[in-house]
C-alpha positions as CSV (number, residue, x, y, z in Angstrom):
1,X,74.1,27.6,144.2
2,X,74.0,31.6,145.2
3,X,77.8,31.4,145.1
4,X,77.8,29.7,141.5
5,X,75.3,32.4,139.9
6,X,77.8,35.2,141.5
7,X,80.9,34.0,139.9
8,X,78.6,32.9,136.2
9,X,78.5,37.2,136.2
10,X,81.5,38.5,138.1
11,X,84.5,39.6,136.3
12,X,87.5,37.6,136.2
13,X,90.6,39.0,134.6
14,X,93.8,36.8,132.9
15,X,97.1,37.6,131.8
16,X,98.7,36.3,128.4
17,X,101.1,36.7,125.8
18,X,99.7,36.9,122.1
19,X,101.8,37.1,119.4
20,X,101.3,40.3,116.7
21,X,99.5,43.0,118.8
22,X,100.3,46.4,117.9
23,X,101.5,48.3,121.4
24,X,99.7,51.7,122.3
25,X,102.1,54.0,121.9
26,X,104.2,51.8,119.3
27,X,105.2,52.1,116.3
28,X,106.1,48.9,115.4
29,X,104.5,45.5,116.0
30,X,106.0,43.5,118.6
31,X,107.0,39.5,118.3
32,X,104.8,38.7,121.7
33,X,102.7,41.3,123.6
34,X,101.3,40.9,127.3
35,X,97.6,40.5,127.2
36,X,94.5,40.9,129.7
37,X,91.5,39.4,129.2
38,X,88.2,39.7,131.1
39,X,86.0,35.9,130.4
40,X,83.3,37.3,133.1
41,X,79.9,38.5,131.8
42,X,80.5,41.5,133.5
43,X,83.1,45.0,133.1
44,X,85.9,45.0,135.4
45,X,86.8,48.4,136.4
46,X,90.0,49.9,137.9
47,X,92.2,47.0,136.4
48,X,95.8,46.7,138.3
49,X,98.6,44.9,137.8
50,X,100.9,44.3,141.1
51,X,104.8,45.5,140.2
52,X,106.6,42.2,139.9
53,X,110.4,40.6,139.9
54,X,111.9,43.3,142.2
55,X,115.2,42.8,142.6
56,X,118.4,44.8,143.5
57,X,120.9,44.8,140.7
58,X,124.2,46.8,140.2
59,X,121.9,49.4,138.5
60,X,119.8,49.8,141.1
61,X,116.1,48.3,142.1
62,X,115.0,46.8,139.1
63,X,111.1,46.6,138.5
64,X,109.2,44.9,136.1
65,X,105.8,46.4,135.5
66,X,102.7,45.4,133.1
67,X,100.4,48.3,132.9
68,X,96.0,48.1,133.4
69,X,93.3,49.5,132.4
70,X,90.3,51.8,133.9
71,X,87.7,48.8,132.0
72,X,87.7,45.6,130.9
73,X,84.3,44.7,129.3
74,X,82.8,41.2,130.1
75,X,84.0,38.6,127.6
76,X,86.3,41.3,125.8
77,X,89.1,39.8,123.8
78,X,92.6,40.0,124.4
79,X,93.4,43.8,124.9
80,X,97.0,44.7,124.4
81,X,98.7,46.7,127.3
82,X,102.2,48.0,127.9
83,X,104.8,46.1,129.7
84,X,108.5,47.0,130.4
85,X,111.2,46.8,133.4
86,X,112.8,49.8,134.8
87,X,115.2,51.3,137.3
88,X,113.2,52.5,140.2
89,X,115.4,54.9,141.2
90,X,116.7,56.3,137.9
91,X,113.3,55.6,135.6
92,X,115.8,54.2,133.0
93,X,114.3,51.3,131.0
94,X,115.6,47.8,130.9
95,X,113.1,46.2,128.4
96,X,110.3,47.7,126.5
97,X,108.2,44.9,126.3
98,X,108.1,41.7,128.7
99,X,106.1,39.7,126.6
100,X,109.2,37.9,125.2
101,X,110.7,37.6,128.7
102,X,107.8,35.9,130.4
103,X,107.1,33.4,127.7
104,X,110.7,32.1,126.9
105,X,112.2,32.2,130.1
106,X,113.8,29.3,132.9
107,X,111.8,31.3,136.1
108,X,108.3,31.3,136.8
109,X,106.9,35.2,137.7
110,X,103.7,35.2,140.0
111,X,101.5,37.6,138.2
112,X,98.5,39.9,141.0
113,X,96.2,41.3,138.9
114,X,93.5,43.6,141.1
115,X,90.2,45.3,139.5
116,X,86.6,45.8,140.9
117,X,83.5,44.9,139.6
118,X,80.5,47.4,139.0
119,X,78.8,46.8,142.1
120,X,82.5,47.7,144.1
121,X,83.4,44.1,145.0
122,X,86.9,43.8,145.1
123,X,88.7,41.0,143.3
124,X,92.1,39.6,142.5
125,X,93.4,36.9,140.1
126,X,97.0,35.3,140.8
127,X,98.6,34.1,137.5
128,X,101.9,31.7,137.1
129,X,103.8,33.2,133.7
130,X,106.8,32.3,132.5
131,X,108.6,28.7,133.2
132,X,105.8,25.9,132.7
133,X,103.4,28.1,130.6
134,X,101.0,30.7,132.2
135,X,98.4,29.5,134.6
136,X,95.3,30.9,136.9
137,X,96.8,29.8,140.2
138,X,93.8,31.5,142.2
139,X,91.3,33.8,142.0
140,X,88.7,35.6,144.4
């Protein structure tokens, strides 16, 4: 039961895709945007998103990368963030936006998202995007 009242006012933080968000740092609206969302009751701080799909290409190591955030409120809506792949080595960008790639695509992506909450805890959430839909896979 103590366990159960923890996790009713921890933090837990999801990514999406939402169609019509306007990018920070855009200036046009993109078709499908990444997402997070925090459904705790309470703020999750220092929001990070593990770099994903690394592979080496003829261009180099190519990285895809979905930006965080410092805070996440408790049961905030969806809060647009930027996403994009890149050259590691160079910096030169692949795709602006991966909100189109993870949501029409033939390859499932495992998705680390890592944030606190306001008492320090540590957390993660492990999302599925991509092939199949997105799905929380775990979180702690």
């Amino acid at each position: 039961m103590v366990r159960a009242n923890e996790i009713a006012v921890l933090p837990l933080v999801l990514a999406g895709i939402e169609q019509g968000h306007l990018l920070p740092g855009s200036r046009a609206i993109t078709d499908w945007s990444v997402v997070l969302r925090n459904i705790g009751k309470s703020p999750a701080l220092f929001v990070e998103v593990e770099e994903f799909n690394i592979e080496n290409t003829e261009l180099g190591k190519e990285v895809w990368r979905i930006e965080g955030k410092d805070v996440i409120e408790g049961e905030q809506q969806a809060t647009p963030v930027e996403s994009f792949a890149y050259v590691a080595d160079s910096g030169t960008r692949l795709a602006d936006s991966l909100g189109p790639l993870l949501r029409d695509t033939a390859q499932a992506y495992r998705i680390r998202i890592l944030y606190e909450d306001i008492a320090g805890g540590k957390h993660e959430s492990l999302m599925q995007m991509g092939k199949g839909g997105i799905r929380l896979l775990s979180h702690r």
